[in-house]
MDAnalysis code that builds the backbone (N, CA, C; Angstrom):
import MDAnalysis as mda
import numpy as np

u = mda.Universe.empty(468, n_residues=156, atom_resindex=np.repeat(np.arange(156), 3), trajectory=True)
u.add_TopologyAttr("name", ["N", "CA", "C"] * 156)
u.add_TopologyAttr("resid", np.arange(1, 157))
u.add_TopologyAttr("resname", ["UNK", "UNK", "UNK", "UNK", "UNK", "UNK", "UNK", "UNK", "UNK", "UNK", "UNK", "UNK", "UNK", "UNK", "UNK", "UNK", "UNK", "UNK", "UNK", "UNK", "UNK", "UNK", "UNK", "UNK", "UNK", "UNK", "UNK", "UNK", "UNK", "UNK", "UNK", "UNK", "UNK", "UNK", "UNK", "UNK", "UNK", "UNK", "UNK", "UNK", "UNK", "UNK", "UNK", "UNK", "UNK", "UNK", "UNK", "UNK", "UNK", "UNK", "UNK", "UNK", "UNK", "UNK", "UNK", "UNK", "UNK", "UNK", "UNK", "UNK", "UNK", "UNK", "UNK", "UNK", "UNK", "UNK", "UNK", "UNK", "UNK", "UNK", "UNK", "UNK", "UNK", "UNK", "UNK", "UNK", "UNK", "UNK", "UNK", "UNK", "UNK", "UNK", "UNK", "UNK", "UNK", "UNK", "UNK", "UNK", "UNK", "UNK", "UNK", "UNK", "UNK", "UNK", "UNK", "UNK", "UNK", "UNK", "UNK", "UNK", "UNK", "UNK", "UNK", "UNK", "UNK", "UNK", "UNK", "UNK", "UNK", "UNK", "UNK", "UNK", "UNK", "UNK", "UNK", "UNK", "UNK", "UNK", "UNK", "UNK", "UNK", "UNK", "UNK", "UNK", "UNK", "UNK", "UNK", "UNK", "UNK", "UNK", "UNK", "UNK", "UNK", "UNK", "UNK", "UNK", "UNK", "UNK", "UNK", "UNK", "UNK", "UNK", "UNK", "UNK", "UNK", "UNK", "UNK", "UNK", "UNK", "UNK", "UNK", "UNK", "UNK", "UNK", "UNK", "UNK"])
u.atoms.positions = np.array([
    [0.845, -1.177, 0.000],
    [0.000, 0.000, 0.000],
    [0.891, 1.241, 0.000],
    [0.511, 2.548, -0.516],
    [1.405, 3.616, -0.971],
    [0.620, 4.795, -1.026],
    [0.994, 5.828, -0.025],
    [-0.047, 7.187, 0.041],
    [1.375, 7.993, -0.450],
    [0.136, 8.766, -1.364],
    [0.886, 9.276, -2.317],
    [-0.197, 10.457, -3.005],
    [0.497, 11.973, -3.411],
    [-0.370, 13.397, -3.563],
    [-0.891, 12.981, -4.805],
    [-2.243, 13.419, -4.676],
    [-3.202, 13.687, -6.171],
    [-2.626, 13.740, -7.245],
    [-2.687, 12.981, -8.588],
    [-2.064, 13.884, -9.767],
    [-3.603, 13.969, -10.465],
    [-3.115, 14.902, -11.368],
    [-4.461, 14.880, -12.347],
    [-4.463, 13.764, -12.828],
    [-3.980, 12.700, -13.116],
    [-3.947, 12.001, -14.091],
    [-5.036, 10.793, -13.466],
    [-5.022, 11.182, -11.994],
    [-5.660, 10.578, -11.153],
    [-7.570, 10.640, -10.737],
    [-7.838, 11.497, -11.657],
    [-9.103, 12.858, -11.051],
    [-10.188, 11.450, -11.907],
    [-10.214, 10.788, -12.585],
    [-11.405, 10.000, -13.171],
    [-11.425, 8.649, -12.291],
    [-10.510, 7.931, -11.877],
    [-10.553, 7.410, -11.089],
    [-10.838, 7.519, -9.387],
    [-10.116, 8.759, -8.997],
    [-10.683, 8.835, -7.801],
    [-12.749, 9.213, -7.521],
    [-13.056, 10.387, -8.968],
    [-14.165, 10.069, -8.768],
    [-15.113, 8.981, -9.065],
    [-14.804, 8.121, -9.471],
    [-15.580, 7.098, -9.374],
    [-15.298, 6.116, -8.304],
    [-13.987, 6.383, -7.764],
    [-13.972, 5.762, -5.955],
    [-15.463, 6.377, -5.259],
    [-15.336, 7.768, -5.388],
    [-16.126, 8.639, -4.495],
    [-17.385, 8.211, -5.027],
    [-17.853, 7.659, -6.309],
    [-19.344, 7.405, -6.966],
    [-19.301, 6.324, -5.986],
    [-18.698, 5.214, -6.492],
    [-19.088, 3.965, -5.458],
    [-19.281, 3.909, -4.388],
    [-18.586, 4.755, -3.222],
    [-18.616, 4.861, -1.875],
    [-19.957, 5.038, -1.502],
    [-19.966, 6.430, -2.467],
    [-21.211, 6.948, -1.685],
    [-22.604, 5.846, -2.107],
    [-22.497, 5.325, -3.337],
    [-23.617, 4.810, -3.506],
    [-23.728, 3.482, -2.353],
    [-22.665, 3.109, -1.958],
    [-23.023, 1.799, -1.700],
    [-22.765, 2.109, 0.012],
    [-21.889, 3.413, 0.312],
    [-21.433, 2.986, 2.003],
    [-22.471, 4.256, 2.456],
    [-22.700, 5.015, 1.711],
    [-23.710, 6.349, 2.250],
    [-25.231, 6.247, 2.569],
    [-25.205, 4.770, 1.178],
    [-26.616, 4.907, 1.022],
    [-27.823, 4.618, 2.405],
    [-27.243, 4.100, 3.538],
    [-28.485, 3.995, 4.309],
    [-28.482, 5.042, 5.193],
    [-27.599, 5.874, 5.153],
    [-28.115, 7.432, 5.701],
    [-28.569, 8.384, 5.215],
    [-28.525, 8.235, 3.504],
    [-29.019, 9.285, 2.702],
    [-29.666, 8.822, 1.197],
    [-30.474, 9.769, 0.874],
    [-31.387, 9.519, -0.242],
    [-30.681, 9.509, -1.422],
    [-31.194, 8.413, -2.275],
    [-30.309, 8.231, -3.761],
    [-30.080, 9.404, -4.367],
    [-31.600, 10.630, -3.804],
    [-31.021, 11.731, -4.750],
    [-30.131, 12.337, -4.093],
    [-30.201, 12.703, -2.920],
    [-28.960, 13.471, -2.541],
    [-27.217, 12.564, -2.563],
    [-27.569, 11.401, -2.605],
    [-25.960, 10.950, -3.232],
    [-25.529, 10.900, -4.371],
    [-26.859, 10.871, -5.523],
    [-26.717, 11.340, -6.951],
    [-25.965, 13.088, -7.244],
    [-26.413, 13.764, -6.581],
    [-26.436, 15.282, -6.730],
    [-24.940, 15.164, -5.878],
    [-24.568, 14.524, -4.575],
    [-22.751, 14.570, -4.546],
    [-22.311, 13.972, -5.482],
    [-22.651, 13.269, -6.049],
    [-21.647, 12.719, -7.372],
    [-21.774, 13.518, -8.550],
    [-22.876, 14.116, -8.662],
    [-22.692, 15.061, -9.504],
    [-21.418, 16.178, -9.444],
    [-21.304, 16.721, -8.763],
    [-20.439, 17.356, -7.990],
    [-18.897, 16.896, -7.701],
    [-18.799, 16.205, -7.223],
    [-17.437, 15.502, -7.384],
    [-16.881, 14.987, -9.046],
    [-16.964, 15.573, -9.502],
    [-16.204, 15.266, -10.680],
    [-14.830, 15.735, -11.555],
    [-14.340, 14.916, -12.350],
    [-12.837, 14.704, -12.110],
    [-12.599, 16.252, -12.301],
    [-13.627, 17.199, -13.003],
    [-12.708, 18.478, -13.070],
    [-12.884, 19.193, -11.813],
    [-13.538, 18.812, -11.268],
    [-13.980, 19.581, -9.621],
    [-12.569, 18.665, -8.360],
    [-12.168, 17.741, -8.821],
    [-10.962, 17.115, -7.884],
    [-9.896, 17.985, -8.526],
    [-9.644, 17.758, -9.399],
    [-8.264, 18.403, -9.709],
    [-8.098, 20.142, -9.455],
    [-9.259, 21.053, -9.329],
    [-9.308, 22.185, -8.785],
    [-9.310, 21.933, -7.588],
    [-9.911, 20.992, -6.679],
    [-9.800, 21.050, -5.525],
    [-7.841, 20.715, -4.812],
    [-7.959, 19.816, -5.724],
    [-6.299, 19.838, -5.540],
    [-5.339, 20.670, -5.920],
    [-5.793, 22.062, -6.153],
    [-4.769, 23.081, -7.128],
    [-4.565, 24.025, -5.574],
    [-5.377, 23.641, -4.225],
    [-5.779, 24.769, -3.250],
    [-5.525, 23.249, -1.829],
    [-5.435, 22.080, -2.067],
    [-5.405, 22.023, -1.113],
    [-4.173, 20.583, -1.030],
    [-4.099, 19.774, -0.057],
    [-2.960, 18.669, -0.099],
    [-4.105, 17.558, -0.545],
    [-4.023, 17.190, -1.829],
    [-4.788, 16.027, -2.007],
    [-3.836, 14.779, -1.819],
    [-4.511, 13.827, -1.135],
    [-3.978, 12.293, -1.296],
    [-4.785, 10.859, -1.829],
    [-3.555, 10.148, -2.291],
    [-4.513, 8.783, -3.086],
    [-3.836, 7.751, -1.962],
    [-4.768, 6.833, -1.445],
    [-4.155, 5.946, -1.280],
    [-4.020, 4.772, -2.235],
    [-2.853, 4.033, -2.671],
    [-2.524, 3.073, -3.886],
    [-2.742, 1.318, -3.503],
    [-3.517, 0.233, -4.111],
    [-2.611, -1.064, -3.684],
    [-2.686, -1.702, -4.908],
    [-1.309, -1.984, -5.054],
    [-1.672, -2.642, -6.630],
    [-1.554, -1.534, -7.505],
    [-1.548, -0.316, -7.617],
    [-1.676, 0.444, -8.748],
    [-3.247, 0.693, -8.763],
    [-3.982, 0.576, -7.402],
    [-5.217, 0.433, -7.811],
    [-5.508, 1.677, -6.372],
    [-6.316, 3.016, -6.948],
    [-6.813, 3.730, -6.025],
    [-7.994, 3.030, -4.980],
    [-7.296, 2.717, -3.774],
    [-8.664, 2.581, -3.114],
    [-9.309, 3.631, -1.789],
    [-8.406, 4.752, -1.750],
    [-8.731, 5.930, -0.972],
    [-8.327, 7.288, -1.330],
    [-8.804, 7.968, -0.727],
    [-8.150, 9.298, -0.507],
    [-8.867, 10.491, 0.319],
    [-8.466, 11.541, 0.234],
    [-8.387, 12.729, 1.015],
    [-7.487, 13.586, 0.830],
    [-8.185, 15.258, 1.556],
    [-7.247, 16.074, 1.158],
    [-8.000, 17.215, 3.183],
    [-6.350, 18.168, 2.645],
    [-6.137, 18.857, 3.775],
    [-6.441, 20.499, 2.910],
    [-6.637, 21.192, 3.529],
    [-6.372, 22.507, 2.967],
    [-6.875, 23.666, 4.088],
    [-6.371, 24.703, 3.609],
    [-7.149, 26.090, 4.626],
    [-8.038, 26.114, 4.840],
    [-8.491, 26.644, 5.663],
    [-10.353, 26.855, 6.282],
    [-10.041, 28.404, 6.017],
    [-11.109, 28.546, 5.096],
    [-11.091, 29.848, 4.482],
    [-10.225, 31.262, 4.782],
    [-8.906, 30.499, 4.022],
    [-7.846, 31.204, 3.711],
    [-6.927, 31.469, 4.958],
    [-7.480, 30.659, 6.423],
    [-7.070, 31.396, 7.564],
    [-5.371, 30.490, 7.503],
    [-4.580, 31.405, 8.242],
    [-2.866, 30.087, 8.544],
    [-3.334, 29.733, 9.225],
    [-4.144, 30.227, 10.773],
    [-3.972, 28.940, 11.327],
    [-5.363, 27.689, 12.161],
    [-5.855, 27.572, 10.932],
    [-7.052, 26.680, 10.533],
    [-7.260, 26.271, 9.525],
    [-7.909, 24.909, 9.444],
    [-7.785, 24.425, 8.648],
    [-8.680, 22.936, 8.139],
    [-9.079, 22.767, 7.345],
    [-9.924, 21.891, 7.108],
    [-9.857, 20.661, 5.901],
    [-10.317, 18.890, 6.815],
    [-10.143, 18.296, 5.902],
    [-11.442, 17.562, 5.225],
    [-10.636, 16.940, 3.721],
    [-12.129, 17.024, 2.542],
    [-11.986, 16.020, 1.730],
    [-13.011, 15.729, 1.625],
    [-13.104, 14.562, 0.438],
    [-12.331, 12.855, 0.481],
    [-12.561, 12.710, 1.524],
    [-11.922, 11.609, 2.674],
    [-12.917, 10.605, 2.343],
    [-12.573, 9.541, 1.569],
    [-13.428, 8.217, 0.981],
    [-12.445, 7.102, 0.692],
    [-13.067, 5.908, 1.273],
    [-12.493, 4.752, 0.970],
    [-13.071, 3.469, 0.308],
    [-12.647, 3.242, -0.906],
    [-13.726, 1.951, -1.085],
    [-14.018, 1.022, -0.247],
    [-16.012, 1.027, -0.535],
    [-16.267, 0.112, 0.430],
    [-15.455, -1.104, 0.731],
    [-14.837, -2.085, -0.440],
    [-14.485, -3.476, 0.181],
    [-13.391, -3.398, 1.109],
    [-12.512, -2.049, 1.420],
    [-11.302, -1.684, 1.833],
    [-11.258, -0.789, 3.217],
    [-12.728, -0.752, 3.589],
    [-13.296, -0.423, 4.821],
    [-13.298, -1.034, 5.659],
    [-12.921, -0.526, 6.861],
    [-12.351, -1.444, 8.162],
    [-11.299, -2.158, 8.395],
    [-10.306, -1.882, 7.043],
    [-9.224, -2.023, 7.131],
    [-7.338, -1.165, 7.789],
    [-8.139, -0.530, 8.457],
    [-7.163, 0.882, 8.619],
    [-7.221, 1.373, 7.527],
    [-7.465, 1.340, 6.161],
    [-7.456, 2.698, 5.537],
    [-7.460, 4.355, 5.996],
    [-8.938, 4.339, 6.490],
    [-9.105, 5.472, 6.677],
    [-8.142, 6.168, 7.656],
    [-8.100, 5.305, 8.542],
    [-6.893, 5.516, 9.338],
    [-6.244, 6.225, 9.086],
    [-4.927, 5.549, 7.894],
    [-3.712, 6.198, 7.823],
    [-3.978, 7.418, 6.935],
    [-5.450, 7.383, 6.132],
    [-5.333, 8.700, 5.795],
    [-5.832, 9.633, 6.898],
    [-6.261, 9.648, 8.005],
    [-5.950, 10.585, 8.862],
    [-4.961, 11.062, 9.158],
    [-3.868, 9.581, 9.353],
    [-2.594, 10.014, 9.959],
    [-1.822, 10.697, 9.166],
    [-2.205, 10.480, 7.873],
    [-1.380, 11.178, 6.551],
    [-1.569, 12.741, 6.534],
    [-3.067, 12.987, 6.686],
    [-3.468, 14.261, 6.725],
    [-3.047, 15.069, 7.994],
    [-3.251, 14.534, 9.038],
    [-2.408, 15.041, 10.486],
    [-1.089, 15.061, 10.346],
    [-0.346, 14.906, 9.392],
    [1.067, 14.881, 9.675],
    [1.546, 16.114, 8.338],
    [0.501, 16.718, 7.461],
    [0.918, 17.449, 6.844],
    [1.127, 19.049, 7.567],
    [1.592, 19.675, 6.641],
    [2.168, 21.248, 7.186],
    [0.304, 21.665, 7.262],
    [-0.674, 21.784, 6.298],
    [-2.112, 22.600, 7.043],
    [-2.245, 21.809, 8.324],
    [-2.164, 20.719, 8.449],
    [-2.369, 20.264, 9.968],
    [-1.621, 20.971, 11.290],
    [0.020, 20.948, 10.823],
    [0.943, 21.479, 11.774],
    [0.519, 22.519, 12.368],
    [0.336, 23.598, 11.294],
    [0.576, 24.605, 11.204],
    [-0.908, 25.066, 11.833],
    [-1.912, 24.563, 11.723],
    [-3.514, 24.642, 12.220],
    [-3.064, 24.877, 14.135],
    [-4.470, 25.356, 14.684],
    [-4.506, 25.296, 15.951],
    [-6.252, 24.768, 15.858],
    [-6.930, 24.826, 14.981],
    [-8.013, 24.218, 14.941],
    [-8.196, 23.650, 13.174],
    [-8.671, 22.336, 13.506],
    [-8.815, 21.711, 11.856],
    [-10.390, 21.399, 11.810],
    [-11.458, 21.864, 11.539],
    [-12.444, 21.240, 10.854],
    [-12.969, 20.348, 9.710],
    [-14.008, 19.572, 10.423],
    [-14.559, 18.727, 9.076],
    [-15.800, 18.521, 8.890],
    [-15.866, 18.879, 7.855],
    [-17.821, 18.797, 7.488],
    [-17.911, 16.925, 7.205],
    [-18.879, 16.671, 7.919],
    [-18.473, 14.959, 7.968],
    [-20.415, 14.206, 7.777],
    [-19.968, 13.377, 6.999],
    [-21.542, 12.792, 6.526],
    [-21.917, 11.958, 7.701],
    [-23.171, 11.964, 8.120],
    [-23.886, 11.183, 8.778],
    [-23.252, 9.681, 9.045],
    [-23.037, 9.083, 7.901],
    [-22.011, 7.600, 7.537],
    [-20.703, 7.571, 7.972],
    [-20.037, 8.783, 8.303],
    [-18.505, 8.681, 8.585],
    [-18.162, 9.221, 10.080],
    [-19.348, 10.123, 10.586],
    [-19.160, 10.651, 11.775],
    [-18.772, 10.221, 13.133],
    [-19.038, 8.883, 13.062],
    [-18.567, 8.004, 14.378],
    [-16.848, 8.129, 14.117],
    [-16.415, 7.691, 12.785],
    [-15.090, 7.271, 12.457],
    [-14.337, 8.440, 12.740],
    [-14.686, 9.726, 12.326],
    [-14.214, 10.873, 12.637],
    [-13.545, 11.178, 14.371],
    [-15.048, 10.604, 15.136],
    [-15.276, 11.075, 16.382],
    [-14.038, 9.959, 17.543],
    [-13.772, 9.171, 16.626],
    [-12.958, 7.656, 17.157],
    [-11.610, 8.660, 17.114],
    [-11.173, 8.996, 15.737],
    [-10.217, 9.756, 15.653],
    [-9.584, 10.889, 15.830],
    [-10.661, 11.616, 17.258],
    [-10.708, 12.824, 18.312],
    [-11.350, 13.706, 17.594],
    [-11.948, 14.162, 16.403],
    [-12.905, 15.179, 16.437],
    [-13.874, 14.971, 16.966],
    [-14.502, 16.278, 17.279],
    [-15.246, 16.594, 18.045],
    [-16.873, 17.449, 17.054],
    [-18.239, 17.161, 17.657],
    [-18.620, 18.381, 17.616],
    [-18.921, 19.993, 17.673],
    [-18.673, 20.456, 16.381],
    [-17.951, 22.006, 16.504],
    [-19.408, 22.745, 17.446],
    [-18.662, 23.428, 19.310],
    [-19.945, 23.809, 19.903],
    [-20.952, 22.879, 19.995],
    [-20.246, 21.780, 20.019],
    [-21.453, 20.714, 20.883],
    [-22.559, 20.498, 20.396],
    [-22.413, 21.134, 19.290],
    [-23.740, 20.561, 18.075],
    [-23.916, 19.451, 17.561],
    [-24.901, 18.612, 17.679],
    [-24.619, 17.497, 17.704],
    [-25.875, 16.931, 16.750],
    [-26.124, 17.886, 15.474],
    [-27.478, 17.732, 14.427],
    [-26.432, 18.123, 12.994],
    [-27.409, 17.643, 12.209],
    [-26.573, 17.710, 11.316],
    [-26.964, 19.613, 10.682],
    [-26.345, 19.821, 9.325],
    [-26.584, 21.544, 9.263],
    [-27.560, 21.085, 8.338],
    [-27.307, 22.335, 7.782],
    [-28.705, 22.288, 6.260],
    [-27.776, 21.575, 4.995],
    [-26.536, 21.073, 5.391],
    [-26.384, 20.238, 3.851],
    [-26.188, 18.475, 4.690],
    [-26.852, 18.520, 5.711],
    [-26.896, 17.231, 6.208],
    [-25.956, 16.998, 6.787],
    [-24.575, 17.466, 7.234],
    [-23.402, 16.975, 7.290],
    [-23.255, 17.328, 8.749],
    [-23.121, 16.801, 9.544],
    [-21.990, 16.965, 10.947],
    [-20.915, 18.090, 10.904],
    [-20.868, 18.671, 11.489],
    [-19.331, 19.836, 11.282],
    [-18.670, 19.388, 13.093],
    [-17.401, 18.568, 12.246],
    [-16.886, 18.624, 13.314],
    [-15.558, 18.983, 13.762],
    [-14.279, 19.088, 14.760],
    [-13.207, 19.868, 15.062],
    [-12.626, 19.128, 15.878],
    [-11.280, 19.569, 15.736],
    [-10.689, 19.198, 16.854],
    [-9.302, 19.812, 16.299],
    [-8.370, 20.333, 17.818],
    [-8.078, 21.407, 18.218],
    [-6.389, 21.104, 18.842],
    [-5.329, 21.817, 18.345],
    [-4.369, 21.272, 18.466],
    [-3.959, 21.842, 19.416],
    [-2.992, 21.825, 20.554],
    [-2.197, 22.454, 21.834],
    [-1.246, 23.667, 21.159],
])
């Protein structure tokens, strides 16, 4: 296995990681249309802009994408910061994946350099988040108006 930064060359494959996920690991928290309309959205030209602004990562096995995530600023601030687009194929779930892309993302410079990192986190991933010390941002503990958990956690 091999974590390793976004290339473009990468942006059609990772979104169709992110199609599958969501269809198959999202689906019993959320409606086909609203996981249709994120996949709409995630697409390969919308990854590779997202990676022009933030630390994108693939995780590799085989030559075969089965994760990723990315780190970047929380609106423009140095020292905050927020992570995105954090998906693992289902069959590769519960394998530490997600894991080490935490640990991957915690060990970059927006992490370092953060004193608070936020994450807008789906209904489906929010426990995994919460395992891995985020927190609810203000103890909010509902989701917002795009369904998602916003959650934090806060460096010394």
């Amino acid at each position: 296995m091999q974590i390793r930064r976004f290339r473009e060359t990468d942006a059609n494959e990772v979104s169709d990681l992110i199609a599958k996920t969501l269809r198959i690991t999202n689906s019993k928290d959320y409606t086909n249309e609203y996981i249709e309309n994120d996949i709409n959205t995630m697409t390969p030209e919308y990854l590779i802009e997202r990676s022009q602004w933030t630390h994108f990562y693939v995780v590799c096995n085989k030559g075969i994408i089965i994760g990723c995530g990315a780190i970047g600023p929380y609106w423009d601030k140095e020292d905050e910061s927020s992570l995105f687009t954090i998906f693992v194929l289902p069959e590769y779930q519960g394998k530490g994946i997600g894991r080490k892309i935490i640990e991957t993302l915690e060990n970059d410079e927006f992490f370092l350099r953060a004193k608070r990192i936020e994450i807008p986190s789906s209904i489906t991933a929010c426990e995994f988040y919460r395992k891995m010390g985020y927190d609810y941002k203000n103890g909010r503990n509902v989701v917002d108006e795009e369904n998602l958990f916003i959650l934090e956690k806060f460096r010394c």
